[in-house]
PQR file of N, CA, C, O and H, with PARSE charges and radii, in Angstrom:
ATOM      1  N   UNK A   1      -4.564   9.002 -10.950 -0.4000 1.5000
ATOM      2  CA  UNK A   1      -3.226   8.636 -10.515 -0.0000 2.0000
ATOM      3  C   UNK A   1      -3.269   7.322  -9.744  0.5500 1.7000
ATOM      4  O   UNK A   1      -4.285   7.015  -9.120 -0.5500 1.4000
ATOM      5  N   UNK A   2      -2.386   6.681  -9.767 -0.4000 1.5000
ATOM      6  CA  UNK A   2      -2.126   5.367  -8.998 -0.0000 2.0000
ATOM      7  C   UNK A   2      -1.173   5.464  -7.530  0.5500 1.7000
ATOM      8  O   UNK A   2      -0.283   6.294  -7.344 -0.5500 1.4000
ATOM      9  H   UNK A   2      -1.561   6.931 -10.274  0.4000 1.0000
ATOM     10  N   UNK A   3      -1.574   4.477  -6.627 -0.4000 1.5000
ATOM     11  CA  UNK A   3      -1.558   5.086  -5.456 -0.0000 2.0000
ATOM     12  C   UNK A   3       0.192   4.599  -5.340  0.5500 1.7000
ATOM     13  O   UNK A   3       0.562   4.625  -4.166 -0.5500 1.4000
ATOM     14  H   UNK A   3      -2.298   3.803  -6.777  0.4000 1.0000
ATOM     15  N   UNK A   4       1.104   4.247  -6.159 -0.4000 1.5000
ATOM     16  CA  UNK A   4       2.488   4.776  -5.968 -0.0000 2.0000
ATOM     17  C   UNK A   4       3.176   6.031  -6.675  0.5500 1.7000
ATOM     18  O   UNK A   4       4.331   6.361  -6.404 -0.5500 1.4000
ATOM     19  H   UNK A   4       0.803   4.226  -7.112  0.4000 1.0000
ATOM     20  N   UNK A   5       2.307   6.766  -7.687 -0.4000 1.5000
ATOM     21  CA  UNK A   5       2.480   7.839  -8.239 -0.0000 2.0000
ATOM     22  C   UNK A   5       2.058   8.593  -7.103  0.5500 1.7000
ATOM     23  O   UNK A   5       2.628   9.678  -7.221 -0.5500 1.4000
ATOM     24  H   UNK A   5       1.369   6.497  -7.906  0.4000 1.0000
ATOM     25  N   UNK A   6       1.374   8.601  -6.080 -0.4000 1.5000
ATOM     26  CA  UNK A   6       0.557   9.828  -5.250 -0.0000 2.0000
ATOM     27  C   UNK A   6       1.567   9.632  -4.000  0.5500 1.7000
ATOM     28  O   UNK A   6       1.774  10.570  -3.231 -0.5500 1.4000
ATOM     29  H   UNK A   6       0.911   7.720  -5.984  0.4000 1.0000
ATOM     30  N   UNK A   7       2.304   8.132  -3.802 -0.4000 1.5000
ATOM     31  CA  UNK A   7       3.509   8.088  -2.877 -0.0000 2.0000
ATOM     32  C   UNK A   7       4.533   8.523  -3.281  0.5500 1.7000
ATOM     33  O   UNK A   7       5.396   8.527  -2.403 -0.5500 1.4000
ATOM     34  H   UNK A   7       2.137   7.370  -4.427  0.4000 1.0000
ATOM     35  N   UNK A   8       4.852   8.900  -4.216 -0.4000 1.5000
ATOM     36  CA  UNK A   8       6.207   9.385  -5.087 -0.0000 2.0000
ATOM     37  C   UNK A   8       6.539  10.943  -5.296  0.5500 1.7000
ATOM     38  O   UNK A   8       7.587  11.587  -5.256 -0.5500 1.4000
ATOM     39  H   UNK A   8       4.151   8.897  -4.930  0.4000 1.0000
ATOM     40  N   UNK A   9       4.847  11.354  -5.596 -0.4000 1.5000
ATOM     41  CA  UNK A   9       4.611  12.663  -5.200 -0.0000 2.0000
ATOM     42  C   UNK A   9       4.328  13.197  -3.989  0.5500 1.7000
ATOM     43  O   UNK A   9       4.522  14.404  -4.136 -0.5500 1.4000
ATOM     44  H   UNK A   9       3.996  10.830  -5.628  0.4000 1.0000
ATOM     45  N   UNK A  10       4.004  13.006  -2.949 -0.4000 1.5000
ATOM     46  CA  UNK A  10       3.830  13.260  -1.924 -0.0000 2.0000
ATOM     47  C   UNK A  10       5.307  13.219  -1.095  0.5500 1.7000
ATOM     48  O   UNK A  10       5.414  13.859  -0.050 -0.5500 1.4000
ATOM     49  H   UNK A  10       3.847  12.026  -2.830  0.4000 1.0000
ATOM     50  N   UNK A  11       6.416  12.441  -1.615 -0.4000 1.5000
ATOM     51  CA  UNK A  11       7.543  12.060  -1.151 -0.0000 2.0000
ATOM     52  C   UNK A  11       8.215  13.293  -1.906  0.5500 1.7000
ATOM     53  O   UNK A  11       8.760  13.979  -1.043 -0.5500 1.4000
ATOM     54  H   UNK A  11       6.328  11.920  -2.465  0.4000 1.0000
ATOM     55  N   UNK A  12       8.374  13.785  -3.025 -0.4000 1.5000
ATOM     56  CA  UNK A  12       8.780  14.524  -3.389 -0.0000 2.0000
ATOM     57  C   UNK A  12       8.470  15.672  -2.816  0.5500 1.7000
ATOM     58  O   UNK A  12       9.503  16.310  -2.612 -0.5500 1.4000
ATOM     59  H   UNK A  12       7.931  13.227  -3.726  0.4000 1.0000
ATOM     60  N   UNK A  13       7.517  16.232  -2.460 -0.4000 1.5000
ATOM     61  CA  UNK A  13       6.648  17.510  -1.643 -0.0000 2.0000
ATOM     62  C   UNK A  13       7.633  17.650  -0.560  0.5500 1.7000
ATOM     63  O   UNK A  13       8.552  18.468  -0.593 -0.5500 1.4000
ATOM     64  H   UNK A  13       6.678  15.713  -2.625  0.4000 1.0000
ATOM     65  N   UNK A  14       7.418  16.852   0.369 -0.4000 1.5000
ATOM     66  CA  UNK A  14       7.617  16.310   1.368 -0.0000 2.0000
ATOM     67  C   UNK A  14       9.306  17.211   1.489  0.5500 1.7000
ATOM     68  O   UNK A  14       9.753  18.115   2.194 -0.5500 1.4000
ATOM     69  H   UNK A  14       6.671  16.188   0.395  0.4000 1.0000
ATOM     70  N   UNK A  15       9.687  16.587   0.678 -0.4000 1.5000
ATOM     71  CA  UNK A  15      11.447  16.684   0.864 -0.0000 2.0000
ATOM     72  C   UNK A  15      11.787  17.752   0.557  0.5500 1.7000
ATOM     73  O   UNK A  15      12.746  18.311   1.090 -0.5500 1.4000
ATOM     74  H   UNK A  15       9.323  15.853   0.104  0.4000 1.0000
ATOM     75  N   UNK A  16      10.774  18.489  -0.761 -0.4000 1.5000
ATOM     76  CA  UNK A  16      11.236  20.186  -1.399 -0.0000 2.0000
ATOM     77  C   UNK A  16      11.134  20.951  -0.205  0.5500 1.7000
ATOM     78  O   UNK A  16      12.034  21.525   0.408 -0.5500 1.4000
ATOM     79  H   UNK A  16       9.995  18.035  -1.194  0.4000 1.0000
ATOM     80  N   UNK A  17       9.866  20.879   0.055 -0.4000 1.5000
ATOM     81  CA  UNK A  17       9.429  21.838   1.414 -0.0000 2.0000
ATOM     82  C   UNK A  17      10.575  21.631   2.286  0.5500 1.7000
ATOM     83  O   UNK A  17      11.572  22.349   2.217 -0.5500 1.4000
ATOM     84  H   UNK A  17       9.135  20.413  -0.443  0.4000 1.0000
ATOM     85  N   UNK A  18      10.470  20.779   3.010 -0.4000 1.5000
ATOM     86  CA  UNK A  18      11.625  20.376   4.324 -0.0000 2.0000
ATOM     87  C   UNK A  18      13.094  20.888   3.894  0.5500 1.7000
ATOM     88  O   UNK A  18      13.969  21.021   4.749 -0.5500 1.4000
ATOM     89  H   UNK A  18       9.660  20.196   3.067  0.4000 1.0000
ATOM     90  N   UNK A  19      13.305  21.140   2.667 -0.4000 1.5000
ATOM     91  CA  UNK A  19      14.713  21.600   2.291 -0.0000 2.0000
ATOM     92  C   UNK A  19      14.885  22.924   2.107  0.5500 1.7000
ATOM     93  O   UNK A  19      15.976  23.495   2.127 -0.5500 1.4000
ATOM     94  H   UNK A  19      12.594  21.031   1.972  0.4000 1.0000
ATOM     95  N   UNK A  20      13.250  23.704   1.831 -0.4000 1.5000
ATOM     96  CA  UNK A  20      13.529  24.858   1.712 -0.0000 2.0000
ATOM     97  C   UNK A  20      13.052  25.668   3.405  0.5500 1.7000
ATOM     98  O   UNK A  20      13.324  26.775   3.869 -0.5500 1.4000
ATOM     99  H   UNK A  20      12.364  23.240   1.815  0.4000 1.0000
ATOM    100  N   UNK A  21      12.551  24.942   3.745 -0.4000 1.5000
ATOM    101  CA  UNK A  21      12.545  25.260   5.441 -0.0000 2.0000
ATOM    102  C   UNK A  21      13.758  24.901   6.084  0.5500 1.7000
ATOM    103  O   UNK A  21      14.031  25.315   7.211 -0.5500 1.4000
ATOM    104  H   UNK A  21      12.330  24.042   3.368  0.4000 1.0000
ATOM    105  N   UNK A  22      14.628  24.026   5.318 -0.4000 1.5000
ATOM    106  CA  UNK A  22      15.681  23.367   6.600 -0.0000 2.0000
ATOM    107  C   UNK A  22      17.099  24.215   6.191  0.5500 1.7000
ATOM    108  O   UNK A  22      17.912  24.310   7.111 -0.5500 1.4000
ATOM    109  H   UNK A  22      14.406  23.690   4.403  0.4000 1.0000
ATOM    110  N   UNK A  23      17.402  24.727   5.126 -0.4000 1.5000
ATOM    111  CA  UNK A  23      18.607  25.039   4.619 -0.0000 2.0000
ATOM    112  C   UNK A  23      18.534  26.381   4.610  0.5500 1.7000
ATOM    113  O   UNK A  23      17.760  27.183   4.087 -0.5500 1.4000
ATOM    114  H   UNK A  23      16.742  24.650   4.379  0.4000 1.0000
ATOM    115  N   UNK A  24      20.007  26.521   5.659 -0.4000 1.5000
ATOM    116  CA  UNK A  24      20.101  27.990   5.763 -0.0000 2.0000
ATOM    117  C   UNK A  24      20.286  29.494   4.697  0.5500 1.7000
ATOM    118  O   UNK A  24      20.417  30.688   4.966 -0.5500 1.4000
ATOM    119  H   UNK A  24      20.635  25.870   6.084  0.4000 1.0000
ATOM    120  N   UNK A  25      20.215  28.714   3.405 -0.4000 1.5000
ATOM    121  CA  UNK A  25      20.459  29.981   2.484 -0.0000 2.0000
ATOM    122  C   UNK A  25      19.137  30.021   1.783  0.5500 1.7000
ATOM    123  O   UNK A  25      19.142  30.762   0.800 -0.5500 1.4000
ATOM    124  H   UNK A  25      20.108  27.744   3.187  0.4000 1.0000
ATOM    125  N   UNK A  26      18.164  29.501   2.001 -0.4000 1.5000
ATOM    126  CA  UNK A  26      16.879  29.565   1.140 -0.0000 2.0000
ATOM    127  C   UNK A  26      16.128  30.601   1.888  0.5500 1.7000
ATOM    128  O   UNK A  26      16.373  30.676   3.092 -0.5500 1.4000
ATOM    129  H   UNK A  26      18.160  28.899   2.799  0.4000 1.0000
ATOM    130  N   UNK A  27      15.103  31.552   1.293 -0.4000 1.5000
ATOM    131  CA  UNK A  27      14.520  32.610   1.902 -0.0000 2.0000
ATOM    132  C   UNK A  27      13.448  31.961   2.640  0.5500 1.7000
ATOM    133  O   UNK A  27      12.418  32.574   2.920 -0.5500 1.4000
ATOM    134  H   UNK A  27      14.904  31.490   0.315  0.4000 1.0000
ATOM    135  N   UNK A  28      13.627  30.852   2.940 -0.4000 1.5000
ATOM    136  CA  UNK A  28      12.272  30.188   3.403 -0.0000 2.0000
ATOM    137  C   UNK A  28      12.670  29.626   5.138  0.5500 1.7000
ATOM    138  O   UNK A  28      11.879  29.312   6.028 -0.5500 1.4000
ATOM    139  H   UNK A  28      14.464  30.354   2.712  0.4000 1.0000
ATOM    140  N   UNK A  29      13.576  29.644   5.152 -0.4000 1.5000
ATOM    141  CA  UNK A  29      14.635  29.223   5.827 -0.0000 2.0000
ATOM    142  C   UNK A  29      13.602  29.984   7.526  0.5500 1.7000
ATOM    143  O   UNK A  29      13.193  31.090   7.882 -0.5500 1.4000
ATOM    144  H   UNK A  29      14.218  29.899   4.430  0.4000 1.0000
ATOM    145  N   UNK A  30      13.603  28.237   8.215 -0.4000 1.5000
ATOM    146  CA  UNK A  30      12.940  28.356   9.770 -0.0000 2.0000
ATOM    147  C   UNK A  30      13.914  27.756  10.403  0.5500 1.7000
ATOM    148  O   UNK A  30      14.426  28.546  11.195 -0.5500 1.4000
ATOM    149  H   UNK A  30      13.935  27.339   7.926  0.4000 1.0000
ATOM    150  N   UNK A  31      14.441  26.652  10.423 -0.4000 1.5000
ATOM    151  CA  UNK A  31      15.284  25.873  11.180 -0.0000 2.0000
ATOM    152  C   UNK A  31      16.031  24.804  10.653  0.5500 1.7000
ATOM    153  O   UNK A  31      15.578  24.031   9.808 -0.5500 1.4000
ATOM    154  H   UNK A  31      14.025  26.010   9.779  0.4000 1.0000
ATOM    155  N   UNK A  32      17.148  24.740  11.121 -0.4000 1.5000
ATOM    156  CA  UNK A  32      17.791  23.098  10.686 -0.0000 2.0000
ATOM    157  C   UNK A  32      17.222  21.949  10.927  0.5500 1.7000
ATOM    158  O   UNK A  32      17.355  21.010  10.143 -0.5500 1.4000
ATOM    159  H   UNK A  32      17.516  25.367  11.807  0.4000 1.0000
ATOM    160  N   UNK A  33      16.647  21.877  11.828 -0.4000 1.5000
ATOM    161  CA  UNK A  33      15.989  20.820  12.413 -0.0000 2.0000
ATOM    162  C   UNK A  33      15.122  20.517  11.548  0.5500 1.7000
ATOM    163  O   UNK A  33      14.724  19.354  11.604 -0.5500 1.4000
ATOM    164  H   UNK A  33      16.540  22.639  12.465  0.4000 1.0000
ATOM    165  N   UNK A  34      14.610  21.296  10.613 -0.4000 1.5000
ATOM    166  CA  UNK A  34      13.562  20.380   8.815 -0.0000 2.0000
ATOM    167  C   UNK A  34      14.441  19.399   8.237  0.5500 1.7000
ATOM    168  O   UNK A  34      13.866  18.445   7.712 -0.5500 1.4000
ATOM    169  H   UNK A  34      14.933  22.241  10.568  0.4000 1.0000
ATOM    170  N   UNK A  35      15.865  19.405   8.205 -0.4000 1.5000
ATOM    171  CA  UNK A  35      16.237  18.282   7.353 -0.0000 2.0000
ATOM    172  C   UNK A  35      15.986  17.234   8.575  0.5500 1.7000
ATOM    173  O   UNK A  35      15.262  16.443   7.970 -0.5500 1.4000
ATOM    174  H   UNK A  35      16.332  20.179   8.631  0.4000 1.0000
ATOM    175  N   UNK A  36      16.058  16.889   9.418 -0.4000 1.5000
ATOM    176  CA  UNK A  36      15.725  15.837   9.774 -0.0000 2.0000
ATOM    177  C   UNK A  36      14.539  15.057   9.332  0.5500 1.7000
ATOM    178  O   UNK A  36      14.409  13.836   9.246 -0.5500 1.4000
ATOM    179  H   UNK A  36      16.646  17.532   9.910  0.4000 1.0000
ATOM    180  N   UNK A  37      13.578  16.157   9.031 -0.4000 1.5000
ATOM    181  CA  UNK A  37      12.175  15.230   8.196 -0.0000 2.0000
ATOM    182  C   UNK A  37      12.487  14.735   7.041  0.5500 1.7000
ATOM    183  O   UNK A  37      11.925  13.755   6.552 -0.5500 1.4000
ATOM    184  H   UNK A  37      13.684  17.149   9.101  0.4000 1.0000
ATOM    185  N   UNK A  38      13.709  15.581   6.340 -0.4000 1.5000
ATOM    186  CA  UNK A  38      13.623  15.108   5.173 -0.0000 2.0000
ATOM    187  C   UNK A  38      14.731  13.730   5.136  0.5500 1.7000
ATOM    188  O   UNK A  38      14.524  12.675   4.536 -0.5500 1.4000
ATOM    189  H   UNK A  38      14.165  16.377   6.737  0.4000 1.0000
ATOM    190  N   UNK A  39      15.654  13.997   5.759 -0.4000 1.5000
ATOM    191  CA  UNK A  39      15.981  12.553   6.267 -0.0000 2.0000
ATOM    192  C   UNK A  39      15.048  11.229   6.718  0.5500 1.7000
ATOM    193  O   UNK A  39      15.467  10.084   6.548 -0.5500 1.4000
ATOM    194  H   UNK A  39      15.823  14.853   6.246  0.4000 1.0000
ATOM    195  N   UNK A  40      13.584  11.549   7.381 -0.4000 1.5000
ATOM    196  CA  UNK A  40      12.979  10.467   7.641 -0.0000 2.0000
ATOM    197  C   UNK A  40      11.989  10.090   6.442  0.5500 1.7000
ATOM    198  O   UNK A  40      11.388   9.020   6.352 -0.5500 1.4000
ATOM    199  H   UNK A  40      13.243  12.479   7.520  0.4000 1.0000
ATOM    200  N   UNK A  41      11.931  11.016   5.653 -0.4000 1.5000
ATOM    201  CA  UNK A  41      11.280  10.928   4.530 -0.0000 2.0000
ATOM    202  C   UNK A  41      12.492   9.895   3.524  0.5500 1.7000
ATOM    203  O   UNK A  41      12.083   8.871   2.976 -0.5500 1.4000
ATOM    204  H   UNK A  41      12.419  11.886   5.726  0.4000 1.0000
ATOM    205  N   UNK A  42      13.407  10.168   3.445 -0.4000 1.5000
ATOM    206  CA  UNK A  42      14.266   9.561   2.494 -0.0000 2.0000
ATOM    207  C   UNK A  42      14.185   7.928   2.954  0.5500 1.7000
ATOM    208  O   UNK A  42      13.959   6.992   2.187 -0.5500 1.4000
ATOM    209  H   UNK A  42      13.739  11.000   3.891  0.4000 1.0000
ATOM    210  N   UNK A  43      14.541   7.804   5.050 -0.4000 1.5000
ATOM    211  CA  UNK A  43      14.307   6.624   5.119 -0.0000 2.0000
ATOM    212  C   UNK A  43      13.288   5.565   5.156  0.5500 1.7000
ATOM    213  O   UNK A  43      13.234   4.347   5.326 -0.5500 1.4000
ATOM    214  H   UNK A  43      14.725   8.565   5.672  0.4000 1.0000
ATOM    215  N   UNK A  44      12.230   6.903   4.843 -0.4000 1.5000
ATOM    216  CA  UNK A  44      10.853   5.775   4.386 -0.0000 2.0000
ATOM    217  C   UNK A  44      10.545   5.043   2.866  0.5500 1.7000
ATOM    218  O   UNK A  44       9.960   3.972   2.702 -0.5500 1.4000
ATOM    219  H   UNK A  44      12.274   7.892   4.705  0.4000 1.0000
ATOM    220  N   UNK A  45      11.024   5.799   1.963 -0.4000 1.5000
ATOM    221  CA  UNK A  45      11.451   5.513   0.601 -0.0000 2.0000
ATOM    222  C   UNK A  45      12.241   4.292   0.907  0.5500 1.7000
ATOM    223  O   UNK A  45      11.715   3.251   0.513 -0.5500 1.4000
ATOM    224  H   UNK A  45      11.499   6.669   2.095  0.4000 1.0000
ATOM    225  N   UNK A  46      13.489   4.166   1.575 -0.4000 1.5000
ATOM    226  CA  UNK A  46      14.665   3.051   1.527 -0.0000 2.0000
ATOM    227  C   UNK A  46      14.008   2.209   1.807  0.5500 1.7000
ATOM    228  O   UNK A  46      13.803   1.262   1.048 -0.5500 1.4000
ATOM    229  H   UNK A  46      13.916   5.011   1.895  0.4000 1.0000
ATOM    230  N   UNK A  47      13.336   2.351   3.340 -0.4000 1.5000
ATOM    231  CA  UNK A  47      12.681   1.071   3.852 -0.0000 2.0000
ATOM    232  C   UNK A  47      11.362   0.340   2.928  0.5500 1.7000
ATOM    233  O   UNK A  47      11.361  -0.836   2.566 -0.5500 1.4000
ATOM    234  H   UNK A  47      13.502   3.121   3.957  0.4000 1.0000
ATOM    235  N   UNK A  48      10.517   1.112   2.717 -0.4000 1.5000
ATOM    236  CA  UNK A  48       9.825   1.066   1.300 -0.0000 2.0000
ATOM    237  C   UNK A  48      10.247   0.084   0.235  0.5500 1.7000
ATOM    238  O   UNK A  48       9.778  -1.025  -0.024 -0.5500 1.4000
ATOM    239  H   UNK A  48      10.518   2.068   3.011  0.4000 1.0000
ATOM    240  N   UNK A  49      11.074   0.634  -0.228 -0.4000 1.5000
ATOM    241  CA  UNK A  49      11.908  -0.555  -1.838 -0.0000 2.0000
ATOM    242  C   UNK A  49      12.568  -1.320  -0.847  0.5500 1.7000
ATOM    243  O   UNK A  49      12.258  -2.410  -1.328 -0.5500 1.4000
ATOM    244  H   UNK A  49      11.455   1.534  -0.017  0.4000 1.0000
ATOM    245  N   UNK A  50      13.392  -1.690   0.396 -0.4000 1.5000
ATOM    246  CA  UNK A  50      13.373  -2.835   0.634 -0.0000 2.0000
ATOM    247  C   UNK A  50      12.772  -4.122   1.163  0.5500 1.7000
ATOM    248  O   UNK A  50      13.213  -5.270   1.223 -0.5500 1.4000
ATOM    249  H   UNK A  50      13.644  -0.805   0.787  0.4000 1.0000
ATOM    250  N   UNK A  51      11.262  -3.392   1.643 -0.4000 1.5000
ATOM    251  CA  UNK A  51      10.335  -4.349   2.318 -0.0000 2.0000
ATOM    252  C   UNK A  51       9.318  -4.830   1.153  0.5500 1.7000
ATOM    253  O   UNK A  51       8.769  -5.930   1.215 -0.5500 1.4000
ATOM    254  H   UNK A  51      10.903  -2.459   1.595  0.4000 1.0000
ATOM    255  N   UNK A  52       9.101  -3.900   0.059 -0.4000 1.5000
ATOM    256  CA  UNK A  52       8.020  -3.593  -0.812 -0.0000 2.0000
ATOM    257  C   UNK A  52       6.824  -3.371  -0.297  0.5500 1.7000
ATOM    258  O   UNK A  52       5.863  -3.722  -0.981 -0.5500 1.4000
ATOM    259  H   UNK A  52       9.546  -3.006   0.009  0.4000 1.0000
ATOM    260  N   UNK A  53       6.569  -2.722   1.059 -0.4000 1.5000
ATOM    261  CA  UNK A  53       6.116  -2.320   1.884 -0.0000 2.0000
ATOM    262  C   UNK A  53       5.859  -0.530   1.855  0.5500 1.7000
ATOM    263  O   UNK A  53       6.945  -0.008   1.602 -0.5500 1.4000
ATOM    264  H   UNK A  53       7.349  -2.436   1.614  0.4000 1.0000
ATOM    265  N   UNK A  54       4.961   0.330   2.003 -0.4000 1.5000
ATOM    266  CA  UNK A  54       4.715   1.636   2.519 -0.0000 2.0000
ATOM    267  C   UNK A  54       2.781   1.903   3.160  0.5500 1.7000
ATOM    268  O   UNK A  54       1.634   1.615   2.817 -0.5500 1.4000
ATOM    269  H   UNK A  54       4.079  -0.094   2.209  0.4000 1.0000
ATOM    270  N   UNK A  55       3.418   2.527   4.103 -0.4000 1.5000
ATOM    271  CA  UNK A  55       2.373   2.740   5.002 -0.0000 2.0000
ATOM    272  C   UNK A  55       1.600   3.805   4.509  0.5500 1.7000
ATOM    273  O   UNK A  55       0.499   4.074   4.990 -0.5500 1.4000
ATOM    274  H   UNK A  55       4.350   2.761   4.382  0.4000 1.0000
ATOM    275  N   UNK A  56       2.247   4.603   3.318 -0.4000 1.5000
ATOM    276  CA  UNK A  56       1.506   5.674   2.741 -0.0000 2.0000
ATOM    277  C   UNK A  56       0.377   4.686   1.384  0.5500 1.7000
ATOM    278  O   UNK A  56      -0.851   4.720   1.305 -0.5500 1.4000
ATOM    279  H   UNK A  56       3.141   4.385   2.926  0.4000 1.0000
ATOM    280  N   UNK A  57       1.042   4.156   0.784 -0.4000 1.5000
ATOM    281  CA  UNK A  57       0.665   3.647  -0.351 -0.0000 2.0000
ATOM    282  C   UNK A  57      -0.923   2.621   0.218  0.5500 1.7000
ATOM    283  O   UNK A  57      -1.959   2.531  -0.439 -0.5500 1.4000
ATOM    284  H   UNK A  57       2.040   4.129   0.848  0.4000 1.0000
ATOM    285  N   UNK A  58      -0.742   2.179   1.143 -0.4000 1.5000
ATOM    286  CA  UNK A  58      -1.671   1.569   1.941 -0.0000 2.0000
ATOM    287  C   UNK A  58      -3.245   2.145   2.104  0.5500 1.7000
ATOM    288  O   UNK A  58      -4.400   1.749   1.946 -0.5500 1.4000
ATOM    289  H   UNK A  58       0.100   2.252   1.677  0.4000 1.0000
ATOM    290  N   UNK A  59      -2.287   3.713   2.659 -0.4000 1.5000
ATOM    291  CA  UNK A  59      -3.313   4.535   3.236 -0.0000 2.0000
ATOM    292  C   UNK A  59      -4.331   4.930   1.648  0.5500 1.7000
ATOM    293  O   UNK A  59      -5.527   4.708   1.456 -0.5500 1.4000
ATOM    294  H   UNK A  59      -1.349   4.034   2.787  0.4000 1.0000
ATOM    295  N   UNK A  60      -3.367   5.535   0.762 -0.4000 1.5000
ATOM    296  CA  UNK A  60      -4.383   5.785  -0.229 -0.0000 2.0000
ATOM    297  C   UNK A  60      -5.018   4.907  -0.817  0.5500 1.7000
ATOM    298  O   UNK A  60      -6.195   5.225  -0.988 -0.5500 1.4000
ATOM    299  H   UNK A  60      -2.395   5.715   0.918  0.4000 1.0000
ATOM    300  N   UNK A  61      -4.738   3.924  -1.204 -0.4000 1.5000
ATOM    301  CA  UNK A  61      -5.508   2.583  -1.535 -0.0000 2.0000
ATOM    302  C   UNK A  61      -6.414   2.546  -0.752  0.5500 1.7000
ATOM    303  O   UNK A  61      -7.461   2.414  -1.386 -0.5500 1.4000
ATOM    304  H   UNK A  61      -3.782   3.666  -1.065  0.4000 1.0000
ATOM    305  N   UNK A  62      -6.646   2.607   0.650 -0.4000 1.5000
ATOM    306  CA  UNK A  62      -7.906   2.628   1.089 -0.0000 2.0000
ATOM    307  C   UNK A  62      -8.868   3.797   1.311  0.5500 1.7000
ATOM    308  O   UNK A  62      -9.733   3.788   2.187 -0.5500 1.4000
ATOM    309  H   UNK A  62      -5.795   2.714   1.166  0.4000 1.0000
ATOM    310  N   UNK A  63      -8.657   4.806   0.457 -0.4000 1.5000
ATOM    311  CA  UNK A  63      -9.205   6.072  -0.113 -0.0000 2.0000
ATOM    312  C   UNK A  63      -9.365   6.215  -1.135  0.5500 1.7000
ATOM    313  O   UNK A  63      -9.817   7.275  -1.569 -0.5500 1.4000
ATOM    314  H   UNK A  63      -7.954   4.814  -0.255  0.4000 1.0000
ATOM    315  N   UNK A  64      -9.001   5.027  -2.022 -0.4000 1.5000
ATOM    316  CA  UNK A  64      -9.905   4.640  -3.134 -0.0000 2.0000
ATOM    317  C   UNK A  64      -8.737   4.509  -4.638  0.5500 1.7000
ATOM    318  O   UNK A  64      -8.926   3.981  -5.733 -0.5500 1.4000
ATOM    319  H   UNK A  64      -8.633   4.167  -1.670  0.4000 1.0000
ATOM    320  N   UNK A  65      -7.615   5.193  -4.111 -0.4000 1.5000
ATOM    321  CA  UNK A  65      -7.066   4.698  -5.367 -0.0000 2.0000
ATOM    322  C   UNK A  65      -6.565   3.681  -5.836  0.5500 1.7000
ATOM    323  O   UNK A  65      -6.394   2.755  -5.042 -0.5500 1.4000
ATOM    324  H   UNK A  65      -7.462   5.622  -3.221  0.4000 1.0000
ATOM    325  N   UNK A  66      -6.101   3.457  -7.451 -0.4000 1.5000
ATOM    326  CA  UNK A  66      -5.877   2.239  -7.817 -0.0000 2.0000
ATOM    327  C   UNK A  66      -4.482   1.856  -7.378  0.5500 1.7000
ATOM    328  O   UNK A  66      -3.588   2.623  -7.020 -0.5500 1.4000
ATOM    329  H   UNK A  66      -6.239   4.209  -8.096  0.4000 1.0000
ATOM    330  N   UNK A  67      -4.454   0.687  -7.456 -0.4000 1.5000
ATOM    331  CA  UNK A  67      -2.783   0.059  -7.317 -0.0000 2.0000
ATOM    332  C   UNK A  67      -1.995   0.561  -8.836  0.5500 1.7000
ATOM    333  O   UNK A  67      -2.515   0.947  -9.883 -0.5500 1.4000
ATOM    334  H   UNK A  67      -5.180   0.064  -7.746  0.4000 1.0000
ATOM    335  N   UNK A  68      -0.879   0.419  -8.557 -0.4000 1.5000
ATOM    336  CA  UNK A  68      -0.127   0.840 -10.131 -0.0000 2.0000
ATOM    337  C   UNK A  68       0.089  -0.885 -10.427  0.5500 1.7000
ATOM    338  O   UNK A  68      -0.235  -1.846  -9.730 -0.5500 1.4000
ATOM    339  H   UNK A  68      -0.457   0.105  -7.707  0.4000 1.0000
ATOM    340  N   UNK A  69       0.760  -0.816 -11.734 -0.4000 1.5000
ATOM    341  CA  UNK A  69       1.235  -1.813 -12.162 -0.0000 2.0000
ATOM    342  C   UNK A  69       2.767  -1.891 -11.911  0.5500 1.7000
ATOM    343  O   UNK A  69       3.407  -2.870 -12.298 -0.5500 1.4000
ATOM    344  H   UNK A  69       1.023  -0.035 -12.301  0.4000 1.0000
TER
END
C-alpha cells in the first residue's frame, strides 16, 4: 500500500469507530463526546487537501512506505 492509501484508510477507521461510539442509537454507543474526534478527523483531511500537507502521511513514509503517485 502507498502511504496515502494507509492515510485514507486509517481516516476512514478513524471516523467509523468514533461514529459508532459517538451516536446515540448504535449498540456501541459510549458518549457524544466521540463525534468530536470524528470532527477532528474530518478537519485533518480538509486541512490536508488544502496545504497538501499530512502529518500522518509523513509518519508512514518514515516507516517505510512508498509515496503514491
Amino acid at each position: 500500500m502507498t502511504s496515502w492509501q494507509i492515510v485514507r484508510l486509517v481516516a476512514g477507521l478513524f471516523t467509523l469507530v468514533s461514529l459508532a461510539l459517538g451516536v446515540p442509537g448504535s449498540p456501541l454507543f459510549v458518549n457524544q463526546w466521540w463525534l468530536a474526534f470524528t470532527a477532528f478527523v474530518d478537519a485533518k483531511l480538509l486541512q490536508s487537501a488544502l496545504t497538501k500537507w499530512c502529518l500522518l502521511e509523513s509518519t508512514v513514509r518514515k516507516f517505510g512506505a512508498r509515496a503514491g503517485a
